[in-house]
Structures are given as structure tokens and as C-alpha cells.
KOLMAR-178913 format. One line per 4 residues: number of its first residue (from 0); their letters; for each residue y negated, z negated, x negated of C-alpha. Coordinates in steps of 0.2 Angstrom, whole numbers, plus 5000, padded with zeros to 4 digits. Layout:
<atoms>
NUM = A = Y,Z,X  ...
</atoms>
This chain:
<atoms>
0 = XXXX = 5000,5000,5000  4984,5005,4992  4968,4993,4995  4954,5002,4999
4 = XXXX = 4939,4987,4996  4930,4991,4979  4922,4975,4972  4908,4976,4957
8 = XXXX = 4923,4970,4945  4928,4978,4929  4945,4972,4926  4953,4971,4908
12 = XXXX = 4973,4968,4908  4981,4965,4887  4964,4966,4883  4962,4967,4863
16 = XXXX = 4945,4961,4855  4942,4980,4853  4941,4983,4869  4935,4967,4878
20 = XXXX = 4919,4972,4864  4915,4989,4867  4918,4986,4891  4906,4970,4887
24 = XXXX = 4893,4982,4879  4894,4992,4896  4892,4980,4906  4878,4972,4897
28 = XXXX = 4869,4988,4901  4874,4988,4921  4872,4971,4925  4878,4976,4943
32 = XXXX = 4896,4974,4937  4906,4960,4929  4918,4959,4919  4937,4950,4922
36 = XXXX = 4951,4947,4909  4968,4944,4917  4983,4939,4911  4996,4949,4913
40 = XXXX = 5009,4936,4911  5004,4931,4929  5009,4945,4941  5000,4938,4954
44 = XXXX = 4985,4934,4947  4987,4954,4942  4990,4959,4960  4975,4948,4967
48 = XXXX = 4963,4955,4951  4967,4974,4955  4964,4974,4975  4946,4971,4971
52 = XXXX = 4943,4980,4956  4931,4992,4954  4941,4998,4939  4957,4992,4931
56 = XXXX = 4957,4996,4911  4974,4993,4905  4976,4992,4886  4991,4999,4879
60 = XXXX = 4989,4997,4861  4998,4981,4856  5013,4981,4873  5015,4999,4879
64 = XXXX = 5031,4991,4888  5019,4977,4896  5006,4991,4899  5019,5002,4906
68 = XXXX = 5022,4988,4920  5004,4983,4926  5004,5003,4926  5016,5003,4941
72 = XXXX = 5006,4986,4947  4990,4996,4949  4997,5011,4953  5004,5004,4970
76 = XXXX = 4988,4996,4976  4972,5007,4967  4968,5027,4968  4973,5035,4952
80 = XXXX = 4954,5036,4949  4953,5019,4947  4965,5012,4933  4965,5019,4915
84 = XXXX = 4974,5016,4901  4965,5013,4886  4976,5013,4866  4972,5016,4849
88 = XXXX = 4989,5019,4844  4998,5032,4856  5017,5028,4864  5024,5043,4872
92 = XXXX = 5032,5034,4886  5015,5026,4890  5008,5042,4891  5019,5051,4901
96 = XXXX = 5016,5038,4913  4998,5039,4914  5002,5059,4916  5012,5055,4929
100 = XXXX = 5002,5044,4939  4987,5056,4936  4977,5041,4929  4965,5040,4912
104 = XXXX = 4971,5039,4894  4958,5032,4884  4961,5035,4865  4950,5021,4858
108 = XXXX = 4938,5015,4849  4926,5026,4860  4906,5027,4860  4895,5022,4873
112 = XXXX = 4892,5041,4876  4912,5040,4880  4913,5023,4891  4894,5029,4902
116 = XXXX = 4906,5045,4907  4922,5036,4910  4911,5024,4923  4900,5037,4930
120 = XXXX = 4912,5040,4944  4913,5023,4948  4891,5020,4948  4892,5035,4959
124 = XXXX = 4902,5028,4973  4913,5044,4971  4929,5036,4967  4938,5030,4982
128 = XXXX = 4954,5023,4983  4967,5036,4989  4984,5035,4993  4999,5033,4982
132 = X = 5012,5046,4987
</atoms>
């Protein structure tokens, strides 16, 4: 069942310092979202975090296989347009996931330049949550 309440929230899941650093940057710049790290050892606190996330960023680098299952998490309750998956070190079977799903891969570090276009959709209002088929 896919939520469809967007919430302001820019939620990290395995967040590395890397990428808790450069989402905190963005969000110092758009003070109209927050930022939430979960744990992903809690599967519910994973469920609750995602049905009102503006945007899910899941990072891959340090547990693909952990990734991989929050992947399957978000992927049930968000549009594809809200989760990405963000690594600095690629795993194919993360990826092919990510394909398969339709959602972001984000090879990291990225620019500012890189994370204003990755959130553009989300300012806009024109991601909505669709459908998981």
C-alpha cells in the first residue's frame, strides 16, 4: 500500500558522515525541510519514518544487503520518485534493484549543483506518490 501524505522530512536510512554532511548542507539552504536519521535496525521505526517522508535517501555504501531491504521497505509504501539510493562504492545487486524499482542511484560524493537537482522535483510539488505495481 503506497501512502500518499508527503511531509517536509528528508529522511536518511545507514546514513554515513558523508552523506548526513553534504543532505545537511541542503537543508541548511531550504529551511522548509528537516532532516531525520533512522535506524534501520528498527523496522518500524523505518515504516513510520517513510509514510511521511518527503524523500527517503538510502545509503548503500557500507550494507548494500541492509540497503537492499529498506529498498523493498520504501518501495511498498513511497512512489519510485521518492526513495534514492545513494553509494560511493557500487554493488551490482544493489543496483539492479534500484533499476528495477525505477528509483535514484546516487554515486556520491555529489555537489550542491547535483543534490539542488535531485530535490528539485520534490520543491516543485511534482513528485507524487504513485502506485507500486
Amino acid at each position: 500500500m503506497t501512502d500518499t501524505a508527503q511531509g517536509n522530512e528528508v529522511v536518511l536510512i545507514y546514513a554515513g558522515q558523508p552523506l548526513v554532511l553534504q543532505v545537511a548542507e541542503w537543508i541548511r539552504k531550504h529551511t522548509d525541510y528537516t532532516l531525520r536519521l533512522v535506524s534501520a535496525e528498527a523496522p518500524v521505526a523505518v515504516e513510520a519514518a517513510v509514510n511521511s517522508a518527503a524523500m527517503v535517501i538510502i545509503d548503500g555504501s557500507k550494507d548494500p544487503d541492509g540497503a537492499i531491504d529498506v529498498l523493498e521497505i520504501a518501495a511498498e509504501r513511497l512512489g519510485r520518485q521518492r526513495i534514492a539510493v545513494y553509494t560511493e562504492k557500487f554493488h551490482d545487486g544493489l543496483e539492479v534493484l534500484v533499476r528495477m524499482h525505477g528509483c535514484l542511484m546516487l554515486p556520491g560524493p555529489m555537489s550542491a549543483f547535483e543534490w539542488e537537482g535531485v530535490f528539485e522535483p520534490v520543491r516543485r510539488g511534482a513528485v507524487a506518490a504513485e502506485p507500486v505495481v
